[in-house]
Wavefront OBJ file of the C-alpha trace (Angstrom):
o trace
v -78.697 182.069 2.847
v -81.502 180.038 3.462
v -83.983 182.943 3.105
v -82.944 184.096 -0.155
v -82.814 180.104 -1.788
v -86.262 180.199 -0.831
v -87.026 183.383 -1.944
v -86.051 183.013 -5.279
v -87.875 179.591 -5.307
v -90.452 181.417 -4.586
v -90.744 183.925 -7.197
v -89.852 181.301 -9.516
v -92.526 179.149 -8.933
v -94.932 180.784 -6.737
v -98.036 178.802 -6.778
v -95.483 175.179 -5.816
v -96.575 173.889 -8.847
v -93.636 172.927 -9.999
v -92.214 171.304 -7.283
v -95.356 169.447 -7.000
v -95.591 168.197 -10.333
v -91.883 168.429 -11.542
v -89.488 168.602 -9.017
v -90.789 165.885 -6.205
v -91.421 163.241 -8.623
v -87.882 163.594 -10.046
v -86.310 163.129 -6.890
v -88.612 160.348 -5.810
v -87.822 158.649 -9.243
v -84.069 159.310 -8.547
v -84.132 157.682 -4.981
v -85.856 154.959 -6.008
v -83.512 154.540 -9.309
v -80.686 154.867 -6.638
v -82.402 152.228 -4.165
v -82.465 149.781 -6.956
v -79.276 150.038 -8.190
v -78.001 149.567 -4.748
v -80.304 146.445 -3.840
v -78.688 145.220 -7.136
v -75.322 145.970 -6.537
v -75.576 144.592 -3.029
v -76.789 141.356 -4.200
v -74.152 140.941 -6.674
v -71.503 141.156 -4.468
v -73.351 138.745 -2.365
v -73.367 136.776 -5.231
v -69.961 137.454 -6.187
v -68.697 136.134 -2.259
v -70.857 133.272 -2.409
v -69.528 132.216 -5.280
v -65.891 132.910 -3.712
v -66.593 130.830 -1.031
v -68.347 127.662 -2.939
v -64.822 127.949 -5.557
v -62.329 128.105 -2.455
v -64.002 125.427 -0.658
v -64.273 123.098 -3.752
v -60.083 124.042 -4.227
v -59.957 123.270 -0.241
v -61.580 119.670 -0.955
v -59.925 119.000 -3.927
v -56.276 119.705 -2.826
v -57.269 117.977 0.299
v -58.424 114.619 -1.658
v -55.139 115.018 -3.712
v -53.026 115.392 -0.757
v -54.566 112.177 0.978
v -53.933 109.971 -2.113
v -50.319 111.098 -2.307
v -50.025 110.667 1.424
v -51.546 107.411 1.695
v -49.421 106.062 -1.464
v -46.003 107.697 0.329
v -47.286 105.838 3.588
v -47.508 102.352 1.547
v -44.097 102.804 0.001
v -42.426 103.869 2.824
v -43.821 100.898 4.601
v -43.796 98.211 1.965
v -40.461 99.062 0.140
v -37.719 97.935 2.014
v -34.094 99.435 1.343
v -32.912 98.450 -2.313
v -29.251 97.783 -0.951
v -26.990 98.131 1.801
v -23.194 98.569 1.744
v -20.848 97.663 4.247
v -16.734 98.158 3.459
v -14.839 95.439 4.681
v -11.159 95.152 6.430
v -9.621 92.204 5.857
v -6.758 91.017 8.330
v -4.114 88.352 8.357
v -0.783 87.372 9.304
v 2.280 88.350 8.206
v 4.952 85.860 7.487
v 8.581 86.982 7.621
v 9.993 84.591 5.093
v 8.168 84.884 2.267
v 5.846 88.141 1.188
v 2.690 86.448 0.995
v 0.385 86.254 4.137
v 0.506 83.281 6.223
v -3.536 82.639 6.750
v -5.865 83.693 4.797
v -7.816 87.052 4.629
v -10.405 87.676 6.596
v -12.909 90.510 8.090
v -15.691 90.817 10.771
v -18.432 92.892 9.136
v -21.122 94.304 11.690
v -24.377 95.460 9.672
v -26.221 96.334 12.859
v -26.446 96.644 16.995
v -29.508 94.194 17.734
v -32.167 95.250 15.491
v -33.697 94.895 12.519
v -31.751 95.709 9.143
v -33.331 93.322 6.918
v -37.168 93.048 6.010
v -38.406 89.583 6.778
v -39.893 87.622 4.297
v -37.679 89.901 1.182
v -35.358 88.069 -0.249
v -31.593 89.677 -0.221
v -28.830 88.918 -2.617
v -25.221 88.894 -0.542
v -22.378 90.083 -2.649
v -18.553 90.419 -2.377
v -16.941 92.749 -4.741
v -13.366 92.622 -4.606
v -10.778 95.342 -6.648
v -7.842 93.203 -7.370
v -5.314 94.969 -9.495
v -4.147 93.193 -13.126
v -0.805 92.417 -11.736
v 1.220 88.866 -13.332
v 0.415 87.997 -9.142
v -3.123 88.110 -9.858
v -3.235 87.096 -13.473
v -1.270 83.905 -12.953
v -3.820 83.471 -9.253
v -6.400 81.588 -11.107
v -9.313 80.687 -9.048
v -9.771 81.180 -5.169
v -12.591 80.611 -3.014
v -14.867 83.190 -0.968
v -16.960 82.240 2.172
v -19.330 83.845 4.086
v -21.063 83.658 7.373
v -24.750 85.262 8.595
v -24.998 85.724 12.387
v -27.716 86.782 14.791
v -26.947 88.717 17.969
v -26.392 85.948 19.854
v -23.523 84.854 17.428
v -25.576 81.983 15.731
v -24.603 80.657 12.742
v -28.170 81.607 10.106
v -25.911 80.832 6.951
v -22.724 79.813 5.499
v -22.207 79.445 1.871
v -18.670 79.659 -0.192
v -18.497 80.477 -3.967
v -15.749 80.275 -6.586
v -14.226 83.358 -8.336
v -11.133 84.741 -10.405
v -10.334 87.781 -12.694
v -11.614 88.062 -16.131
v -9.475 86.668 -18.860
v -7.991 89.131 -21.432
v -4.926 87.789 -23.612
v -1.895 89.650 -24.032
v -2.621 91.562 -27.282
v -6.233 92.943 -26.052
v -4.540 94.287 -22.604
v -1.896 95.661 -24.687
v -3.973 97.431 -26.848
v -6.329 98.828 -24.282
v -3.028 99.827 -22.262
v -2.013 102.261 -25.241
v -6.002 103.504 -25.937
v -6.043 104.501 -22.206
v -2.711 105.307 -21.631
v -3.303 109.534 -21.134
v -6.406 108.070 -18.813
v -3.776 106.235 -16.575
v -1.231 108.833 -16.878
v -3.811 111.720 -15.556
v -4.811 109.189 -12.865
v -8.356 109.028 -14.044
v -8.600 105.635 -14.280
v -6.495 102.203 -12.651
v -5.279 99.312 -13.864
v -7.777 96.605 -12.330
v -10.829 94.694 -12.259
v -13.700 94.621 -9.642
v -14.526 90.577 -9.275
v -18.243 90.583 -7.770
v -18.381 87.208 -6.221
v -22.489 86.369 -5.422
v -22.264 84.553 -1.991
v -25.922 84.288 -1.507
v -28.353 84.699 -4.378
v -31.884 84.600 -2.030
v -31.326 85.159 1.497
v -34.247 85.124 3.827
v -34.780 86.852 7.096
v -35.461 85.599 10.426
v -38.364 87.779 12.598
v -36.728 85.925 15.888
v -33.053 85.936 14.605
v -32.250 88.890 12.738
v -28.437 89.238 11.221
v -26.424 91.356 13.002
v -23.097 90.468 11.745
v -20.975 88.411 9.040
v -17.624 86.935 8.535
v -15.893 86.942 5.409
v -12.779 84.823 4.237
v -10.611 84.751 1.001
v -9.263 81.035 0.808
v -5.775 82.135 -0.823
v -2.897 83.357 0.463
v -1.303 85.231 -2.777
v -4.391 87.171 -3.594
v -3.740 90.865 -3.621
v -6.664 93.538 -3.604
v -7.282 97.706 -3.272
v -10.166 97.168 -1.237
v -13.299 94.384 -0.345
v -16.801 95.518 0.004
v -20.221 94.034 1.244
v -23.332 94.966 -0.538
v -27.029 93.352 0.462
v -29.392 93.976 -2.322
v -32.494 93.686 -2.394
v -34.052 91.182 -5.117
v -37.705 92.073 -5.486
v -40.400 90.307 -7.209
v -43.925 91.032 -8.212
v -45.554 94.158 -6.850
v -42.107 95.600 -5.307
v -40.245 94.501 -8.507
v -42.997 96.620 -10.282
v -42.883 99.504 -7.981
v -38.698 99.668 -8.183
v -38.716 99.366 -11.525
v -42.081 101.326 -13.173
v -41.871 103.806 -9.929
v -43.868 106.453 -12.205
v -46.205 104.494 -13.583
v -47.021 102.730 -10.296
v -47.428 105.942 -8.728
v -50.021 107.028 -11.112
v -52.114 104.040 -10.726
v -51.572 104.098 -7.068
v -52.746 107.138 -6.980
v -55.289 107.345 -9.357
v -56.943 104.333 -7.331
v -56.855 106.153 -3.873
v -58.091 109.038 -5.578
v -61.323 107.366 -6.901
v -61.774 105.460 -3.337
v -61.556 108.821 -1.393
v -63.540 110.115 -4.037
v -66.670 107.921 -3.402
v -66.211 107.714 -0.134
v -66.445 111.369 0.217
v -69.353 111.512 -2.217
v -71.583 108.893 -0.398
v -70.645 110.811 2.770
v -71.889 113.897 1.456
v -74.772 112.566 0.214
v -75.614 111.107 3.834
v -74.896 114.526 5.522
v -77.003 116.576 2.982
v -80.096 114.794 3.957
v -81.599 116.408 6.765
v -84.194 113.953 7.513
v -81.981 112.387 10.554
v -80.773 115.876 11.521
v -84.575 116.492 11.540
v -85.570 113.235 13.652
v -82.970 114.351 16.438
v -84.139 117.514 16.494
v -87.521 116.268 17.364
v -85.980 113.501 19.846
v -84.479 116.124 21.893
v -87.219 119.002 21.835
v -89.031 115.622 23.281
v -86.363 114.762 25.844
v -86.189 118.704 27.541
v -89.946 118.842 27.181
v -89.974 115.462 29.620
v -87.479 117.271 31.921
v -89.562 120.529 32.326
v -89.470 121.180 36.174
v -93.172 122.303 36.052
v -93.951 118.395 35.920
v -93.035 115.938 37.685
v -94.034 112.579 37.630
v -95.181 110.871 41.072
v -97.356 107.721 41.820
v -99.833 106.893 44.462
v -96.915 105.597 46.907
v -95.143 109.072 47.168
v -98.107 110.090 48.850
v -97.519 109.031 52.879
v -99.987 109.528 55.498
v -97.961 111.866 57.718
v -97.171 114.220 54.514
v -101.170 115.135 54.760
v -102.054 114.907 58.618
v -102.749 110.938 59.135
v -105.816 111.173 56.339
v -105.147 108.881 53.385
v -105.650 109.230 50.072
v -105.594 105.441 48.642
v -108.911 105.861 47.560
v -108.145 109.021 45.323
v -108.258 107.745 41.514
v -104.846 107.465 39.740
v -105.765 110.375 37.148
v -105.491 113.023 40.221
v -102.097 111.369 41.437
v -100.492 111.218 37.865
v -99.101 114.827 37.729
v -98.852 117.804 40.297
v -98.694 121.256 39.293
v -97.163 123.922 40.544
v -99.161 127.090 41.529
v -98.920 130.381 39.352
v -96.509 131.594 42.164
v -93.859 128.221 41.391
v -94.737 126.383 44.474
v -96.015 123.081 45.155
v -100.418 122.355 46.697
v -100.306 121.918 50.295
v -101.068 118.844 51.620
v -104.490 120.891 52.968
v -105.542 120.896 49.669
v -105.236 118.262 48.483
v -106.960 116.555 51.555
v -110.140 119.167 50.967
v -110.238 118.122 47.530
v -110.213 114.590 48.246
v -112.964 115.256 50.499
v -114.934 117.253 48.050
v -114.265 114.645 45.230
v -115.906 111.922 48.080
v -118.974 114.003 49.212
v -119.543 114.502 45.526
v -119.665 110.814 44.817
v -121.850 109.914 47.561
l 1 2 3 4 5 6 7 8 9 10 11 12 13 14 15 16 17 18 19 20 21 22 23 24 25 26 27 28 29 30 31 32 33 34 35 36 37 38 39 40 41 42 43 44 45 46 47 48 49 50 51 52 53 54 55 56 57 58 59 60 61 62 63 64 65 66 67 68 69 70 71 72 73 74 75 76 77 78 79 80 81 82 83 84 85 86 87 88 89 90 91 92 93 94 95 96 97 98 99 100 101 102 103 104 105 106 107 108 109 110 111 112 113 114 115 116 117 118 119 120 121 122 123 124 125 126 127 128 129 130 131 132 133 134 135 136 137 138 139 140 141 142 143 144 145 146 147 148 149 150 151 152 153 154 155 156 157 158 159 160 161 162 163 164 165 166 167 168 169 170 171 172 173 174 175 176 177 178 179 180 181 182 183 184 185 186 187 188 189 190 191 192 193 194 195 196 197 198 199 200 201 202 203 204 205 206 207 208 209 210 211 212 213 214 215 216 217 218 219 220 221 222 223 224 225 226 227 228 229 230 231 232 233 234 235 236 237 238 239 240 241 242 243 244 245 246 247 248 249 250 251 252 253 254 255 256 257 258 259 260 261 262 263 264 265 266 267 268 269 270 271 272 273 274 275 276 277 278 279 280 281 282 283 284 285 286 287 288 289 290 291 292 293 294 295 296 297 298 299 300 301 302 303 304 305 306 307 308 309 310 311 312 313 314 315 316 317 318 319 320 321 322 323 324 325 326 327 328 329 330 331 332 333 334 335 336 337 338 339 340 341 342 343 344 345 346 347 348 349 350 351 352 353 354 355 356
């Protein structure tokens, strides 16, 4: 096959003149067509992952910088913001008395917030409040006012604080609670809502934390003995002021400037370290320091003074009188070992004989 290709190139061109002039050049020109087109297509797809890799690690950075502002803001809250409130539910007991259906002593409950730690945040001041469901029975209604006290103990059962505050029911005259009674009667009749009234009664407005005696429990007490009630409950709110007040209350809008602000610290911090690091001038200077310190500790030089010399080391001759500049360095031979003491006592001697 190959014979007849190149016979009929042959009688088609016999003299090579066109694949001289024609034929070689066009294939040269298409090689070198193809070679650029490569080069530039291999460059551009350099380019092209260069420019990958710059975008994904600006992204990196950036949702790195975003995630530290959010973290550090999360960290602040979590550690700054105490809990807004804390709800305890509270049993009252007291003693029956057999004549009469009204309780002999007056109701009271042992509430236990916590087992020898830390429930409060010290220096946050707490509001303490009783709330108290007493139905709208003519018991209650004709009760009129009654008194609720409250003790704060530590661990060791301390007495921290003790404060009593007046309360009754809200007054609504016959006509209004007859009137509401019809509007809501399907409401009571479905069982979606009750006949009574939740009396909050505020038993400490700004209660303040001990560090060395935290509150661990508290005692409650209804001074009456016809009071009747669904159920008591304890809740310790919080009662912020300044920043926390404007973080519980504006939590988006603090967030944004809390963020925003640890966004343009981290921001310049990162800058001005990047700015430091691109400037190899002290990447340059350490460079130098160490080819310096390896250069010193080449094992083809060693440093030695005149004392290392002893007189035994070179046959009981000694060489005090040879001049510092010979006893400074010693070389090793081509071969990697150290001058005899032999020579170095014949070319102390020559050194002398050429002096004299």
């Amino acid at each position: 096959m190959s014979i007849l290709l190149r016979f009929i190139v042959f009688c088609l061109d016999p003299l090579g003149l066109g694949r001289r002039f024609l034929i070689r050049p066009a294939v040269n020109l298409s090689w070198n067509v193809y070679d650029r087109v490569r080069s530039k297509a291999d460059e551009k797809v350099g380019t092209v992952r260069e420019l990958v890799l710059r975008l994904g690690l600006i992204a990196f950075a950036v949702v790195l910088i975003i995630w530290l502002a959010v973290f550090m803001y999360a960290a602040f809250y979590y550690v700054y913001m105490p809990a807004i409130s804390h709800t305890r539910p509270v049993h009252m007991q007291f003693k029956t008395c057999l004549e009469t259906s009204t309780p002999c002593t007056f109701p009271h409950a042992h509430v236990s917030l916590t087992k020898k730690q830390q429930l409060l945040m010290v220096g946050q001041a707490y509001k303490v409040i009783v709330n108290i469901d007493m139905p709208e029975s003519p018991q209650n209604l004709e009760l009129g006012m009654f008194m609720v006290c409250a003790e704060m103990r530590d661990y060791d059962s301390m007495l921290r604080g003790h404060s009593c505050r007046s309360a009754m029911m809200r007054y609504r005259s016959p006509l209004i609670r007859m009137i509401s009674t019809w509007a809501l009667s399907p409401l009571y009749v479905l069982g979606w809502k009750e006949e009574f009234q939740q009396v909050p009664v505020e038993i400490f407005s700004r209660y303040l934390e001990e560090r060395q005696h935290p509150i661990t429990d508290v005692y409650v007490e209804i001074q009456s003995q016809k009071i009747q009630f669904y159920t008591v409950t304890l809740h310790i709110v919080a009662d912020f002021t300044g920043l926390r007040y404007i973080m519980f209350n504006w939590p988006v809008l603090s967030a944004i400037v809390a963020i925003s602000t640890n966004l343009f610290f981290i921001l310049v911090v990162f800058l001005l370290s990047w700015y430091h690091w691109s400037d190899a001038k002290w990447l340059h200077s350490m460079q130098i320091k160490y080819a310096r310190l390896t250069k010193s500790l080449e094992p083809g030089v060693i440093l030695s003074g005149a004392s290392s010399l002893r007189d035994d080391d070179v046959g009981g001759d000694t060489l005090s009188d040879v001049d510092a500049d010979d006893l400074v360095l010693v070389k090793k031979s081509g071969s990697g070992k150290r001058e005899s003491p032999d020579a170095l006592r014949k070319r102390h001697s020559k050194k002398t004989t050429a002096d004299h």
